[in-house]
N, C-alpha and C positions, 0 to 999 in steps of 0.2 A: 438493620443495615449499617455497616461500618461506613462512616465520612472520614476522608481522608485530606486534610485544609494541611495548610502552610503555615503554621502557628507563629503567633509574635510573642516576643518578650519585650516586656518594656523596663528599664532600667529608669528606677528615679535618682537623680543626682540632684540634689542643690534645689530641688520643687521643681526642676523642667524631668520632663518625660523622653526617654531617648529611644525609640525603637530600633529591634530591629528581628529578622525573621530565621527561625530555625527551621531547620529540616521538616518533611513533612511528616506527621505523624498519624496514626490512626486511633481514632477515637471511637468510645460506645454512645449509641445512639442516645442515652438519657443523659448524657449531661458532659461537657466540653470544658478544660482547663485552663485557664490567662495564668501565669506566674509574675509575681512582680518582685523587684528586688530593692529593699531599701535603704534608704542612704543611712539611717539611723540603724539597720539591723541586717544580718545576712541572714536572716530567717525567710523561706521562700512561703506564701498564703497562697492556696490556690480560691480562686474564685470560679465560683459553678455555674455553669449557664441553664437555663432552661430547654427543652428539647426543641420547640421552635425557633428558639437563639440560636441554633449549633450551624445554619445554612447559610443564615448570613451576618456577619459577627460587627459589631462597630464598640468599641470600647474607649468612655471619654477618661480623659489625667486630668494632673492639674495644668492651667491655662490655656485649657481648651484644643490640646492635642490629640488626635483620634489615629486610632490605630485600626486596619480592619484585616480581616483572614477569607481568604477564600478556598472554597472546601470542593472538592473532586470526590467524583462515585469511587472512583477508581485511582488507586494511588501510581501516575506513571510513572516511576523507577520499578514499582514492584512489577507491573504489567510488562515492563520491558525484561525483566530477571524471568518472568515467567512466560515468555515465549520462547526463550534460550532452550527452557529443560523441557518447553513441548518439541521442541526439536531436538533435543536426547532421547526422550522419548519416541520419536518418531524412528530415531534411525534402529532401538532397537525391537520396535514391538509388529513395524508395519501398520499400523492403525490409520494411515491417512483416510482411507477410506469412511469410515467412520464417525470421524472427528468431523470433515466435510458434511458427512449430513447432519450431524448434531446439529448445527450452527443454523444449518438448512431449516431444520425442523422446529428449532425456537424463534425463530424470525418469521417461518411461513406461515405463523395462523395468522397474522395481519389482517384485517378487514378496515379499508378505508372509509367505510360508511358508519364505522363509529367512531363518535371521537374521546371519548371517556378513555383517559389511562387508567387502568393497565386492560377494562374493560375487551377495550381493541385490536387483543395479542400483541402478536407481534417478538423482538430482540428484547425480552425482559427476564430473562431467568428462570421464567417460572417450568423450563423442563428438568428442572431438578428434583422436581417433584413426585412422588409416587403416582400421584393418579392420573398427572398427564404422561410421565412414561408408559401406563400402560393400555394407553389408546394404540389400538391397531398398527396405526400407521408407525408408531416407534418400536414395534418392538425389536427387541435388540440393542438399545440404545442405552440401557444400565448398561450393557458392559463401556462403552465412551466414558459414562460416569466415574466408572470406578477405576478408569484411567485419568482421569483428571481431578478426582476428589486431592490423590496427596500432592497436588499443584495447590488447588485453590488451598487446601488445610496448611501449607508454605507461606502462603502470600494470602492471607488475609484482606488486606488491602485492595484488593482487586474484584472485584463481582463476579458473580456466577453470567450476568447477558455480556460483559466484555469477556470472560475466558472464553465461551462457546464461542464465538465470534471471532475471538483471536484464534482459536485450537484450528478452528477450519477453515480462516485464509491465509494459516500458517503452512497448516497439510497442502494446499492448492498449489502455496510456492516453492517448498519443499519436493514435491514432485516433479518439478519442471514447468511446471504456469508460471501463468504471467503475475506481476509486482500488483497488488491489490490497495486501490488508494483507503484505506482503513482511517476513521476516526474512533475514539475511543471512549468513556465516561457514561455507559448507560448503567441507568439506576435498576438495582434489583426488584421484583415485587415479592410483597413481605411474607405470602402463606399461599396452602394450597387451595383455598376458598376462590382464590383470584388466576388461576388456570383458565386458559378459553377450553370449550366445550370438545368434543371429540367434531369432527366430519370436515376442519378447517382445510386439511392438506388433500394432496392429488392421490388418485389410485391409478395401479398400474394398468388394471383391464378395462376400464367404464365402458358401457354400448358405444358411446361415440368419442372418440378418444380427444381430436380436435376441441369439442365443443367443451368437455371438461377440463382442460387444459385452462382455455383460456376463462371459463367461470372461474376457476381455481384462483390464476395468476391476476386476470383482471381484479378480482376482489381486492389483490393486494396492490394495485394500480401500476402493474408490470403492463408489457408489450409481445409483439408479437417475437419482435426479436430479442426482448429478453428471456422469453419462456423456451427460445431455441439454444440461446448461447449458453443460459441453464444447462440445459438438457445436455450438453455437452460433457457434464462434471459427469456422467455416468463412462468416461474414459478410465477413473479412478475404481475398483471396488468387483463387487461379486452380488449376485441374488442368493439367498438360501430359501431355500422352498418351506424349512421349518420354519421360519420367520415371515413371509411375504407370501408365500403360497406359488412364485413363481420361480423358474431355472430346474437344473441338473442340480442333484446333492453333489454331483465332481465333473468334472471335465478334464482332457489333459493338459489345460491351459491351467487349476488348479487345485489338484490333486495333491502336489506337492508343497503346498504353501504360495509365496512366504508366507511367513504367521499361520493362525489356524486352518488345514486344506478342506476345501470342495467348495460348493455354492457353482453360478454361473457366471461366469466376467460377459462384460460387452466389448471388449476387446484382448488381444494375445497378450500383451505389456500392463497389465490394470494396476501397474502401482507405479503409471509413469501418464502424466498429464501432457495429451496433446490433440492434436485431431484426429485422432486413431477411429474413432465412434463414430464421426457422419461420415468417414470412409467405409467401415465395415457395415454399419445401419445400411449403407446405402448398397452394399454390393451383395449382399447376404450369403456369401460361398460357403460359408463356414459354420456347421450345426452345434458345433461346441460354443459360439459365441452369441449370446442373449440377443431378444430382438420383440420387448416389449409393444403391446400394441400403441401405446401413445411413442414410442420411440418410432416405430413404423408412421405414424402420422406424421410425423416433420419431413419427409419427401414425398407424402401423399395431398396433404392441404396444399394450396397452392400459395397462401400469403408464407407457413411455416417453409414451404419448399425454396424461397429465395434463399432466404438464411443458410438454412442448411445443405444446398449447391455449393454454396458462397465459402461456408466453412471446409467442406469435404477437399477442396481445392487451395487454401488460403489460410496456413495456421496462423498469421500473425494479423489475421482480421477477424480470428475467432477471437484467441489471446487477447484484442484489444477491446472485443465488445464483450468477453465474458467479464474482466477483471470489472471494470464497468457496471455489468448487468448484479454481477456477486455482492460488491458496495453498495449498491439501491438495496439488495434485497436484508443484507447486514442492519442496515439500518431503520427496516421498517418498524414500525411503533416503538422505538425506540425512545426513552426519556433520557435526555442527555444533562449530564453536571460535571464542566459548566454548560451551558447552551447549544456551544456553536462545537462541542465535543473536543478533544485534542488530538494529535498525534503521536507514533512511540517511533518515527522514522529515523532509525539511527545511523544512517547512511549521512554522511556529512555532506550538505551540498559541494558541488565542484568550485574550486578556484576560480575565476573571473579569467577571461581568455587574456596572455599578454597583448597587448595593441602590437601591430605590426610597427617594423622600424618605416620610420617616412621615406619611402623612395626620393634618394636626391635628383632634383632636377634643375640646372644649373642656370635655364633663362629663369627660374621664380628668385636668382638672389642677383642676376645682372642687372645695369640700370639699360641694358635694351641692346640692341643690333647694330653692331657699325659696317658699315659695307667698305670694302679695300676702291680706293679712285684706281682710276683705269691704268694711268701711269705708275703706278706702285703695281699694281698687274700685270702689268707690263715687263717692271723691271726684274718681280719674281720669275718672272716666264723664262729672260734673258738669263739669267741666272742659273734654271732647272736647266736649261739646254746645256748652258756652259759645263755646266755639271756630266754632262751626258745623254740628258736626256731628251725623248723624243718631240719633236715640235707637234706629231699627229695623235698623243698620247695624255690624256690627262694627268696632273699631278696626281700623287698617291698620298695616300692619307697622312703619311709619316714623313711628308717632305718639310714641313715645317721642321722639326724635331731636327732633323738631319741639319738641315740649315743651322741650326742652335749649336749645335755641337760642333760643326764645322768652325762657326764663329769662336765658340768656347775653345776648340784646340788651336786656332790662331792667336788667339788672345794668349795661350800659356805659354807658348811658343817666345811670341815676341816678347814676354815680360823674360823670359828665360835669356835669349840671347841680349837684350838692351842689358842684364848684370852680368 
């Protein structure tokens, strides 16, 4: 497995040690490079690390200066470079469908009751493999592969449990769903020895649809309403009976494509993500559009029936608990490096809101209220009359003003005639 660390160079000048860190590179798992450059020679030595060095690196100089690297599954510039051309990808091949369940199907063997990695499935890679693709429930899913192999063969740098996982909540938002909160960094597993067993994932027909669902999803320590907001991604895609045993080999909803025709969709629009599915699930008019017996269970249970009311009604309270439900299941038995995983969200946060201007208000700069005496009230009053005005009539707001000017044109007046 390729480690992808943030390499340090260290320059010796004068016997002190000066770091500093170059771009990230990707390295082979047996053995890791330090360059050092010296003040006496421009000859570069590389020094080799051992394979358990390569994770976490500390490297002493002289006077006791330590340099250290930290190293990522997953290199994120290349993981960002390589979501751009799944979305080239996508606008010409159609494949979202696909891709969505890839991602589905490496993460769904999860079983929470072990805790052994890679033991406990799970988001680890290991469907790249011959033997777990050709468990039942994948098949079809070498061709995903061979859509994504000259991706990863690109970008090196990047694993096989983060491409599956980026390809299909890339397709999700690519389609029209909702922004998927994605962290990134899971570690690949190394062979096909370390595949979980066949029987981990859900079947379409079980005796009792309800009850398999939730041994399925529970195992992987989902919910009731995760296993419906799930259930929802079948808005996306088609059934082909030579692969699944279940649909129509064509319908006229997909006869003509896009991409390769026939299979059965669950809904008219299958290469557009929305609540189309617990509408149509729910009202069944339509013989050309699929209607799986666990898909029929989400309006029949009565805990799955809340949900799925709730979404047939409400796309942006599907949208907000799918995006949600798809993130938990991304990340189940996932081995993350570093820890707490990263993000490739290249959407620049928003600017900071400008502060509104302070509305002036002219008592906070007064030093307070003076009231006119009675007599000055008076005199104004005598005044306004003189003027014309009504003794039964309040003054008008602008009688000050007027008064000023009256003042102000006797004043120009008289300084006029006194030269």
């Amino acid at each position: 497995m390729a480690t992808n660390c943030l390499a340090p160079t260290v320059a010796l000048s004068g016997g002190i040690a000066t770091p500093s860190l170059s771009p990230a590179t990707t390295t082979r798992p047996s053995s890791l490079s330090f360059h050092f450059l010296s003040s006496s020679s421009t000859s570069l030595k590389a020094l080799r690390l051992s394979h358990h060095q390569k994770r976490s690196m500390v490297h002493h100089v002289s006077r006791g200066t330590a340099v250290t690297t930290k190293c990522f599954a997953s290199d994120p510039a290349q993981l960002n470079s390589a979501r751009q051309d799944i979305k080239d990808l996508l606008k010409t091949t159609f494949c979202h469908p696909i891709l969505v369940r890839l991602g589905w199907h490496d993460a769904g063997t999860y079983n929470k009751n072990i805790e052994e990695w890679p033991q406990c499935g799970g988001a680890n890679g290991s469907l790249r493999f011959d033997v777990e693709q050709k468990h039942a429930a994948n098949a079809g899913l070498v061709n995903a592969m061979k859509l994504l192999q000259p991706i990863k063969d690109k970008y090196a740098g990047v694993t096989y449990a983060d491409l599956f996982q980026l390809a299909s909540a890339t397709a999700v938002e690519e389609a029209g769903g909702p922004k998927i909160p994605m962290k990134y960094g899971r570690v690949d597993v190394d062979a096909p020895d370390q595949c979980p067993e066949e029987g981990r994932l859900p079947d379409a027909g079980p005796p009792s649809p309800a009850s398999h669902l939730r041994d399925v999803f529970y195992r992987m320590g989902l919910t009731d309403k995760d296993i419906v907001a799930l259930s929802g991604a079948h808005t996306l895609g088609r059934s082909r009976p030579e692969r699944s045993g279940w649909g129509k080999p064509e319908t006229k909803y997909t006869k003509d494509g896009p991409g390769a025709p026939g299979g059965q969709s669950w809904t008219v629009q299958w290469l557009r993500f929305d609540n189309s599915y617990f509408k149509d699930i729910k009202e069944r008019r339509d013989e050309d559009l699929l209607v799986l017996p666990t898909d029929a269970a989400l309006f029949e249970d009565p805990s799955f029936k809340v949900y799925a009311e709730k979404y047939a009604v409400d796309e942006k309270a599907f949208f907000d608990d799918y995006a949600e439900a798809h993130a938990k299941l991304s990340n189940l038995g996932a081995k993350f490096d570093p820890p707490e995983g990263f993000s490739i969200n290249d959407e620049p946060p928003p600017p900071p809101a400008a502060a509104a201007p302070e509305k002036f208000v002219a008592a906070k700069y007064s030093s307070g209220k003076r009231e006119l005496s009675d007599s000055m009230k008076q005199k104004i009053r005598a005044e306004y009359e003189g003027l014309g005005g009504s003794p039964n009539k309040p003054l008008q707001s602008n009688y000050f003003l007027n008064i000023m000017i009256v003042i102000a044109v006797l004043a120009i007046l008289t300084s006029l005639l006194g030269n």
